[in-house]
N, C-alpha and C positions, 0 to 999 in steps of 0.2 A: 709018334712023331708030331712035334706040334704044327700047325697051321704056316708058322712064316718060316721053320722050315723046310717046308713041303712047298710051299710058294719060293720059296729063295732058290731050290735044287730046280724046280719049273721055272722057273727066269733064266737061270745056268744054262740051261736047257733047250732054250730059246733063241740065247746069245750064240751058242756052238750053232745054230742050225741054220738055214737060208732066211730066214726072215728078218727084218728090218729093227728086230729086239737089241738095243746094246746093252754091251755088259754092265750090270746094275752095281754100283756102290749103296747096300746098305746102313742106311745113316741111324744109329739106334734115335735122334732127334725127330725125322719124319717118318721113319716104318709103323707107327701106331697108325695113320692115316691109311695107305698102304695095306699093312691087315686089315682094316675096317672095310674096308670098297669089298670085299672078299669074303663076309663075314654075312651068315643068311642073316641071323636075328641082330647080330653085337660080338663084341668081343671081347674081355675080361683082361685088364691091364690092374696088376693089384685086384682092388676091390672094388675097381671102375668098370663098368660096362661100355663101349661107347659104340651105339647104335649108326645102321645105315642111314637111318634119318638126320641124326644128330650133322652129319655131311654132307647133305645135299642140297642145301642153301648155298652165297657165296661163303668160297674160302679165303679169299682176299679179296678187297676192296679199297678204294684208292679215296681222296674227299673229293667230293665235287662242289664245284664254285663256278663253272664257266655252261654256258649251252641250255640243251632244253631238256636235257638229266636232273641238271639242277633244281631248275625251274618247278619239274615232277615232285624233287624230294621234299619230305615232310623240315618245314622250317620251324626254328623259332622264334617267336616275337620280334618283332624290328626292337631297336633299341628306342625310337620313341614312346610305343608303347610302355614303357616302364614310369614315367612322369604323371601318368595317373591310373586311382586306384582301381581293380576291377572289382566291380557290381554285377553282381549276379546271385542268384537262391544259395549255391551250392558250388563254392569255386574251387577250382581244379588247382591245386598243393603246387608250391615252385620250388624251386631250386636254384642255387646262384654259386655260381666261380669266378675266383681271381675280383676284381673292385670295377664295381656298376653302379647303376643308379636303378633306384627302383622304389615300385610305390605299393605292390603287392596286392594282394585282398580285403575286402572290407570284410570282417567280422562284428564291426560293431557302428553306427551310422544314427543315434537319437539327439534329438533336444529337449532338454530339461530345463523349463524356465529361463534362464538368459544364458545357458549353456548350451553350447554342441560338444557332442561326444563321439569320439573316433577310434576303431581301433582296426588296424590293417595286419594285418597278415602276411610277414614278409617270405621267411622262407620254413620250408618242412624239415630243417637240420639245424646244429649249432652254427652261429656265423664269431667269425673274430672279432669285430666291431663297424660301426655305425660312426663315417667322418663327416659330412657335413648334410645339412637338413632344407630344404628347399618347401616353401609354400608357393603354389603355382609355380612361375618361373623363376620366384627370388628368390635365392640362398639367404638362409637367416641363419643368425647364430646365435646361442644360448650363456643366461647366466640361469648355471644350475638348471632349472627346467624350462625355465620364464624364456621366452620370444624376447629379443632386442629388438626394438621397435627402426624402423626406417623412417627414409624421408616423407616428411607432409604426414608425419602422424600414423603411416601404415600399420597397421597390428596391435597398433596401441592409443591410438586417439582416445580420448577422453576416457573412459571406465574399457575400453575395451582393450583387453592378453589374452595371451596366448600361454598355454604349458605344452611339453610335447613330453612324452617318458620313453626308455626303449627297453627291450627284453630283448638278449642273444640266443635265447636256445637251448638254455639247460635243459638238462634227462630230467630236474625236475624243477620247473617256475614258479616265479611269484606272482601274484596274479597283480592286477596294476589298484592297490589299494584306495587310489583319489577317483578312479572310478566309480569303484563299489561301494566306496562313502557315499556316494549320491542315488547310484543307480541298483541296488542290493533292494532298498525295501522293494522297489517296483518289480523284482525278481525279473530284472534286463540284465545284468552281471552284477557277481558276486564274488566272493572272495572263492569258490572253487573255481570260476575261469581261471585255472592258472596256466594253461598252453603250454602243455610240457613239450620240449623238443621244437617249439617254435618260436623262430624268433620273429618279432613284432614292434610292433609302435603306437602309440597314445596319443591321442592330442587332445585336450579341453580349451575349445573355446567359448571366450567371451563374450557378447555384444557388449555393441556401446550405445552410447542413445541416441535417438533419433537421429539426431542433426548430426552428429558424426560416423553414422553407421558405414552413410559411403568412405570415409576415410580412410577410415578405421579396414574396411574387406570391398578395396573396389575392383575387387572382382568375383564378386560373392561370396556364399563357403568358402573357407581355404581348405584347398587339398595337398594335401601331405605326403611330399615323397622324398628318399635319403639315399646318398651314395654311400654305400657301404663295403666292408673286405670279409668276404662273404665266406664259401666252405672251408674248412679244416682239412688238409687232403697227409695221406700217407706217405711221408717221406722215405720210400724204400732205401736210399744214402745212407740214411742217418742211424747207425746200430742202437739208438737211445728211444726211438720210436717204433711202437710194436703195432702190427697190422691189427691185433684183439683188441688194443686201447684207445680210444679217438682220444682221449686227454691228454698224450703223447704228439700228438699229429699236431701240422704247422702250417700254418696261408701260406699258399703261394700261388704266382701265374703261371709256373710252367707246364706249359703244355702237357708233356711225359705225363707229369705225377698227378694232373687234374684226369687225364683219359685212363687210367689207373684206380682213381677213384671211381667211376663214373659206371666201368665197369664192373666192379667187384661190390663197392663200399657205398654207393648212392642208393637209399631209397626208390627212387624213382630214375637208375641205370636196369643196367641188367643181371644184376645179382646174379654176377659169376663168383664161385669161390675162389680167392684168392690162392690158395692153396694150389689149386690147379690151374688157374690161368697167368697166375704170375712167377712162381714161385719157380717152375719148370726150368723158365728162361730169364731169369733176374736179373743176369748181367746183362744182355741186350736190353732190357729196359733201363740201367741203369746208364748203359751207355746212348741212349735217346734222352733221357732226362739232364746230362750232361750236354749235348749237343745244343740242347732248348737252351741253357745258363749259359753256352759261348756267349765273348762278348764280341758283337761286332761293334768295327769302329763306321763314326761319323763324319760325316764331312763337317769342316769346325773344328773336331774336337772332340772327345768324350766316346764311350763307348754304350750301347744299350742290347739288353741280351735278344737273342736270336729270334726266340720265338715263345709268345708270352698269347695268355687266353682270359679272356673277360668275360661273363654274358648271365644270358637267364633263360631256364624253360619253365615250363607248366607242364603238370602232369595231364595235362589234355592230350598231349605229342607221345608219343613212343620214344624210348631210350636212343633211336637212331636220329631222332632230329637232332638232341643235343649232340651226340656223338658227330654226326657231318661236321657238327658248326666246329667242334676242337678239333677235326681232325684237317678240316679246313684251315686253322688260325696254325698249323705247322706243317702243310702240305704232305699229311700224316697218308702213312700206307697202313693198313690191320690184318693182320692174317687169323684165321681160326685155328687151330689147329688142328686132327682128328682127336688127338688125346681131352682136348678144352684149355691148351694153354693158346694167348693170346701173344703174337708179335708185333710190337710196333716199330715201323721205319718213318722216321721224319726226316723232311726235305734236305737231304745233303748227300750225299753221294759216294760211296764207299763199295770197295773192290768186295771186301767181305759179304755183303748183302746182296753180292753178284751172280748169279750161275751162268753157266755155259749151257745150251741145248744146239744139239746138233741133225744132221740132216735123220739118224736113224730117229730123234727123241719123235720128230714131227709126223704126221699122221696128213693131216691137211693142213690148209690155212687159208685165209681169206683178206691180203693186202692191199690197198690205196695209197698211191703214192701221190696223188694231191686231191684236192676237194673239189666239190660243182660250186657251183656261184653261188647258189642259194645260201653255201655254209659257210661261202670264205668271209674270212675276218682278220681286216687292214687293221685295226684300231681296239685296244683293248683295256677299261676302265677299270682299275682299283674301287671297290668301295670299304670304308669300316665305317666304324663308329668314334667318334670326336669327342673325346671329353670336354674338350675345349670349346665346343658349340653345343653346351649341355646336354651330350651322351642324345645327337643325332646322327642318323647314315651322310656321309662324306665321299668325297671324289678326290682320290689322289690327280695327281699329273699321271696322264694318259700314256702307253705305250703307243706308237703307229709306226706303220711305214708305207712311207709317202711312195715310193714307187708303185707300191701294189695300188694304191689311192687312184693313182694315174691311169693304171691298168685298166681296175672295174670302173674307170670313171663317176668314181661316189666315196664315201667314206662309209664302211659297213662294219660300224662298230658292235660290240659286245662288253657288255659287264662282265666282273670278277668281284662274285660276294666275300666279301671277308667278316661277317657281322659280328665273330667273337674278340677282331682284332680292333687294338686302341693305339693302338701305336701306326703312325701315316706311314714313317719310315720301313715299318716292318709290312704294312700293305704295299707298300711299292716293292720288297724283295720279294712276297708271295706274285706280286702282279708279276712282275719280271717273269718266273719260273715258269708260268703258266704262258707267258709270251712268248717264250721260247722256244714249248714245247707245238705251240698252235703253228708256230712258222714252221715246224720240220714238214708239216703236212702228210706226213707217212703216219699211218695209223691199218689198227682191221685185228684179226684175231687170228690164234696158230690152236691149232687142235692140239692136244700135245697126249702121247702116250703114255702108259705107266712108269716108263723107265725115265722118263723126266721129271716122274716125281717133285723132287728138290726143286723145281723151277716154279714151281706154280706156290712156295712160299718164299721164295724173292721175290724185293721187291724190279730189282734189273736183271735183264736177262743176257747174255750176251751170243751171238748168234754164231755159230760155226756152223754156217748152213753153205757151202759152195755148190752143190747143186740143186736143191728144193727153192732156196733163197741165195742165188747167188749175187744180187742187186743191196741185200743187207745183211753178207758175209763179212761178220768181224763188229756190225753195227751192236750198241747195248741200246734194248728196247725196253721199255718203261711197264712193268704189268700191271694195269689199271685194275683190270676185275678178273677175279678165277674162279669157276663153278667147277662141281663135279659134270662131267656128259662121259656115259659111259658111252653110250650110241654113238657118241665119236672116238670112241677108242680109247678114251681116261679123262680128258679134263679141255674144259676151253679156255682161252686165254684171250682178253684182248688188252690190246697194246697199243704202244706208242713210241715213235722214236724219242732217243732221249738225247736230246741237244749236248757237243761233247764240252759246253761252255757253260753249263745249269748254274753252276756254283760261281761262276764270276761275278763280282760288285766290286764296282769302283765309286765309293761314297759320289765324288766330286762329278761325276758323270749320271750315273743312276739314281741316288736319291731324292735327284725332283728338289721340290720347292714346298713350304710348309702349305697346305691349305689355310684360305683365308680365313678370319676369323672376323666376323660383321662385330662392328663396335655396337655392342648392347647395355646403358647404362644398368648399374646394377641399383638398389633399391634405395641408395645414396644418392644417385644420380652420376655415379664415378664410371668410366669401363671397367670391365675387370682384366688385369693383365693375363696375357698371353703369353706361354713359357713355349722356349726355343731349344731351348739347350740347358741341362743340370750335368755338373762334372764336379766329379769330387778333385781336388789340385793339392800337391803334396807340396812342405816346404818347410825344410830342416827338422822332419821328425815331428812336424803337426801338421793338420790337413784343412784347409780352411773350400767352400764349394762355392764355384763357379756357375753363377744364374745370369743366362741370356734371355730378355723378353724381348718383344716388339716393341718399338717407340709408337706412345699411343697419340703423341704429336701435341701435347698438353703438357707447358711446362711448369706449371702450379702444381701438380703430379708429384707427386713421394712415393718412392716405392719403398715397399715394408718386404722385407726376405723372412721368414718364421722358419724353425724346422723343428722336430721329434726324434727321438729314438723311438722306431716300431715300436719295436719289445725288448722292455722291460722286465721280463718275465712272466709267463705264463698268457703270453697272448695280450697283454696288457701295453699300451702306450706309454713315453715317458710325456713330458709337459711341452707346452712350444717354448721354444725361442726367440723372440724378433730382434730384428735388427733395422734400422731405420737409414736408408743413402738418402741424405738432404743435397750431397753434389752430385748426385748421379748425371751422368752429360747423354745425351744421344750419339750414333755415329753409325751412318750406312745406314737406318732405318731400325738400328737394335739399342738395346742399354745393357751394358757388362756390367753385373754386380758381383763382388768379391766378399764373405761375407767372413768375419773373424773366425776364428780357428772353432774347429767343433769337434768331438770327441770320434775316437780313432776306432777305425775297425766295427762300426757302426752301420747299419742300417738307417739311414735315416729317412722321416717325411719330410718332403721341401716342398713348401705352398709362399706367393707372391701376392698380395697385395697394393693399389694406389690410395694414399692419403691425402683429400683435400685440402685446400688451404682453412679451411672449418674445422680439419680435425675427424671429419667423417673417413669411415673407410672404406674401401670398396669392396663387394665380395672379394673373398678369396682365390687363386686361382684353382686348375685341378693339380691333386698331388701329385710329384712326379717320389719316387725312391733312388737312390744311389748310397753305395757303400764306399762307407768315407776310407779310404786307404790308405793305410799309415803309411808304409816303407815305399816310396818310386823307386831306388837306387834295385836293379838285379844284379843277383851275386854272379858268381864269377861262372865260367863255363865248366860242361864238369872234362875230365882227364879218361886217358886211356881206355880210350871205348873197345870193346870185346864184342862179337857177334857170331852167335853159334845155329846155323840152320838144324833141324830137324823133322821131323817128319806131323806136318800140319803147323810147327809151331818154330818161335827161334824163344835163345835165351841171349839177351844184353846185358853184359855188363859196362861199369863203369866206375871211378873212383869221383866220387864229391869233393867239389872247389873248399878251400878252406876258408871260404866268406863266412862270417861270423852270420849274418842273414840268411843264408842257405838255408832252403827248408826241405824240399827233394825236390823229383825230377819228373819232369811229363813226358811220355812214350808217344810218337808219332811210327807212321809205315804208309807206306806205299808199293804200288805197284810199277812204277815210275819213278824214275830220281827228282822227283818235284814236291819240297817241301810244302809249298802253298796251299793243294790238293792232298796231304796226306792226312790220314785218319789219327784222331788222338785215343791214344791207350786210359782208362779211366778205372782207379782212380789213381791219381800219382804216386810214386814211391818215396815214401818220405825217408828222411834216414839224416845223421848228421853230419856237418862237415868237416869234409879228409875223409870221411868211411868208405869200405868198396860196397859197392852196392851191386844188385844184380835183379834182373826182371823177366819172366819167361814171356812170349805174348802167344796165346794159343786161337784155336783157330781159322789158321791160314789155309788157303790154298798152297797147290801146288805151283811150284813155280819160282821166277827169282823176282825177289823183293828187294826193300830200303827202308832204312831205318832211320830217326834222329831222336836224340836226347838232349829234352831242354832242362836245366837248372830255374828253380821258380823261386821267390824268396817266402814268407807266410802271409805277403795279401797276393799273391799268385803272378807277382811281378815276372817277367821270364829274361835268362840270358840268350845269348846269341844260341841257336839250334845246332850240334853237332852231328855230323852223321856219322854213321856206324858204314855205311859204306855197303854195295850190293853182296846180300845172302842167296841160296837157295833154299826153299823148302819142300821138301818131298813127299 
């Protein structure tokens, strides 16, 4: 008889007799954990062993950003750190996701004759590309390798240039040849430096002479640092991308698919094999990776996605610093699993990722339902990091509440790091969530016994406690952190109430106000403009983008709109575009630029520039992305919706609208008849129009649901939401 079921007939067993045991649902998803607590040496799943130790660390773990948890955990780097290079004998290897600015390590630092020689050390993996290049504070831009020189002679007075060269990261490099032209006989570098797998940056500098040396570097050295769109991560969506091939693999900021990487595929993560940490449970990642791409909309206008991750560490940190920071930048939950598969829940809210634990599940517990003075906190600060104020820490607008102010008689505020985030908008909906959850003031931990199992890898719990907790019977509690404690009879948990409004945003009320941007002439003497809003705008079947900046209150000022297609192919840029408004007006403090039609279904880069009346230009702004949407017009609704309950799961059908645009249909559910709050099904059903279609959604709890089906057109345009009307599933 094997082991779980001798453990399964002894739980049976438990359940029939006077003890507090309820009867256990076997989940073949968590029993591996379950067998393991039970298991003297390990236990043998396949040809995996997985060891009592292997589970005795946390099993879930929530980000921390607020308190003096945070404060504890291992960080990394602020983001000004990255604007110069580190010097040191023997420096500790980075790593970088989603697009930062960063100035890396020195590997190479001589002077040869009227030359200095530089060669940094960006990151320890392949990066996608290298967009704009900064000497000290000024963005400079390049013809071919050459430095373009700024005002009053900067970089180029009299005999004095600048080269700069770059390397991404190939498995096998070139080494930087205008180096080792010079520095080869002195046996300083040679043509074998060629840094495979890292990618890097060159600079040769010039002097000039005497009398214009200050000109020419008046600020000494120039040190050399680049914003760039840094890892390749594993697009588990995409069937065209294979987990064995990184030349397959694609940049991007989403959350999901960087904490994915980070885990399995980084160097300097935790080299988990993918095989078992993800593969397990693919569709729930696939359905977080989707969640992170939602678009929310803006107040204004335009929509930008949910939840996007920027940043850098040093192999100086353990894999968990960077991990806090991304799981931080999506209010991410992780669970371990006993088997080694890894779950991630990001900040949104769904019935599915919910359990019930009831009075028999609990053992103890240890509750507060409000805090001492010392902890409480009226007032609560967003921080990220600012492209827009050259990739420094920033303060969104503040949550508070002015009663409680009144109360303690003080204002007793606290931070909210968010240091992978670059989006302000998207720190204030992390700020939010975390605001919400501090005002419930109910917090503390519940013991929970074996037969709760299942509770301790959700991430919400919901409580059917009427007599142990009858004060947060019915309430769903937030599982922060879960360890093993057998000593307390299976597992401890602590919690937090979870606010039953987490997921409300209402742009025009909660989005705050942009952070200021100090007017800093750039090396023209121009400001650089300040981007508000990018929206791609449909109009009869071409798509032309919609750029709001700041009025920098200067109307000699030209602003110049440029844009790109990403990729081109293989990780590659297409060219800029500019486009020049000579009448652009002010109005309210902003300037709307409309820019001619730009090609459809496109990813594109949109950067802002102001041209003087000289002809100079100003730096650049920072990149913003938006995908240019050909089709606004959504197809029609779809017909005769069908809804079949069963048991954990329903099947919907439906016949498709006969809109010549119809592409298929997105699956929404709830546990509630409220579309707003209901979970989307991922990935849509595509199918043609007039066809019957049909979708199963698996699963479900038990209970009665609701359903809608929306019609989407192919740039994900959607029709009015139809409902299927309430199901049971048993």
């Amino acid at each position: 008889m094997s082991l779980h079921h001798r453990m399964m007939l002894h739980r049976y067993g438990l359940g029939a007799s006077t003890s507090l045991y309820s009867a256990v649902l076997f989940d073949p998803i968590f029993t591996p954990l379950f067998t393991a607590v039970f298991g003297a040496a390990g236990i043998t799943i396949g040809a995996t062993t997985i060891t009592f130790a292997s589970i005795a660390s946390a099993i879930a773990v929530t980000a921390l950003s607020i308190g003096i948890q945070m404060l504890l955990a291992p960080k990394p780097p602020k983001a000004e750190d990255g604007k110069a290079p580190i010097t040191q004998p023997i420096p500790y290897r980075i790593y970088a996701v989603g697009r930062t600015r960063l100035a890396g390590a020195r590997m190479l630092w001589e002077a040869l004759g009227a030359d200095l020689f530089s060669i940094q050390a960006l990151t320890g993996h392949r990066i996608k590309s290298i967009n704009r290049y900064f000497l000290h504070d000024d963005e400079v831009t390049l013809s071919g390798s050459s430095v373009n020189g700024l005002s009053r002679g900067r970089y180029t007075k009299g005999s004095a240039h600048i080269n700069i060269y770059n390397r991404l990261g190939l498995p096998t490099e070139t080494a930087y040849s205008e180096v080792a032209a010079k520095l080869s006989s002195q046996d300083i570098w040679t043509s074998a430096h060629r840094g495979d797998g890292q990618s890097s940056v060159a600079m040769i500098a010039h002097n000039a002479s005497a009398k214009d040396q200050q000109s020419a570097y008046p600020y000494g050295p120039p040190s050399l640092s680049v914003e760039g769109d840094w890892a390749y991560v594993w697009d588990y969506r995409d069937p065209a991308q294979s987990p064995t091939d990184p030349s397959t693999w694609t940049w991007s900021r989403n959350c999901a698919l960087i904490i994915a990487w980070h885990l399995c595929f980084n160097e300097f993560g935790f080299g988990l094999d993918y095989v078992k940490a993800i593969m397990p449970v693919l569709d729930l990642w696939i359905e977080e990776a989707d969640i992170c791409d939602e678009l929310v909309p803006l107040n204004g206008g335009g929509v930008e996605r949910r939840y996007e991750c920027n940043g850098w560490d040093t192999a100086e940190n353990g894999p968990k610093s960077g991990l806090n920071a991304m799981l931080s930048a999506c209010d991410g939950h992780l669970v371990s699993r006993g088997d080694g598969a890894r779950i991630l829940t990001v900040g949104k809210f769904r019935e599915s990722r919910c359990v019930t634990l009831t009075d028999a599940d609990i053992i103890g517990h240890q509750i507060q339902y409000d805090v001492l003075f010392e902890e409480e906190i009226n007032r609560l600060i967003p921080k990220f990091t600012y492209p827009a104020t050259a990739y420094t820490t920033t303060d969104t607008d503040y949550f508070e509440d002015g009663a409680a102010q009144l109360d303690a008689g003080r204002v007793l505020a606290e931070e909210a790091n968010y240091q992978w985030v670059h989006q302000w908008r998207q720190a204030r909906r992390l700020g939010k969530r975390d605001w919400l959850r501090l005002r419930q003031k109910v917090k503390g931990s519940i013991d929970v016994r074996l037969s709760g199992l299942n509770s301790i890898y959700s991430r919400w719990v919901r409580l059917d406690t009427p007599i142990r907790l009858s004060r947060l019977n019915g309430k769903v509690m937030e599982n922060r952190r879960s360890v093993l404690a057998l000593t307390k009879g299976g597992f401890s948990m602590d919690v937090i109430q979870n606010p039953d409004n987490i997921d409300l945003w209402t742009p025009s009320i909660d989005e705050g106000r942009q952070p200021p941007v100090p007017s800093v002439p750039s090396g023209s003497g121009i400001v650089t403009p300040v981007l508000n809003l990018v929206q791609a705008q449909a109009s009869g079947g071409t798509v032309y983008i919609r750029v709001i900046i700041i009025d920098p209150a200067d109307a000699s000022l030209t602003p110049i709109v440029r844009y790109r297609i990403a990729d081109i192919g293989s990780g590659v840029p297409g060219a800029w575009v500019e486009q020049e408004f000579t009448d652009a007006a002010a109005s309210g403090g902003y300037i709307n630029l409309n820019t001619n039609t730009v090609p459809v279904d496109k990813v594109l880069d949109i950067q802002v520039a102001f041209k003087g009346s000289d002809g100079s230009y100003s730096d650049w702004s920072t990149t913003e992305n938006v995908t240019s949407t050909a089709d606004p017009t959504a197809p029609g609704v779809v017909t005769a919706v069908t809804k079949t309950g069963g048991a954990g799961q329903v099947t919907i059908g439906w016949t498709a609208p006969n809109s010549s645009n119809y592409s298929g249909a997105r699956l929404y559910w709830n546990t509630v008849n409220t579309f707003s709050s209901a979970t989307a099904v991922s990935p849509p059903e595509y199918g043609a129009p007039g066809s019957l279609c049909s979708r199963v959604i698996t699963g479900l709890s038990a209970g009665t649901k609701y359903a809608w089906v929306v019609a989407i057109n192919r740039s994900g345009v959607a029709a009015a939401e139809v409902p299927t009307g309430s199901f049971v599933v048993t």
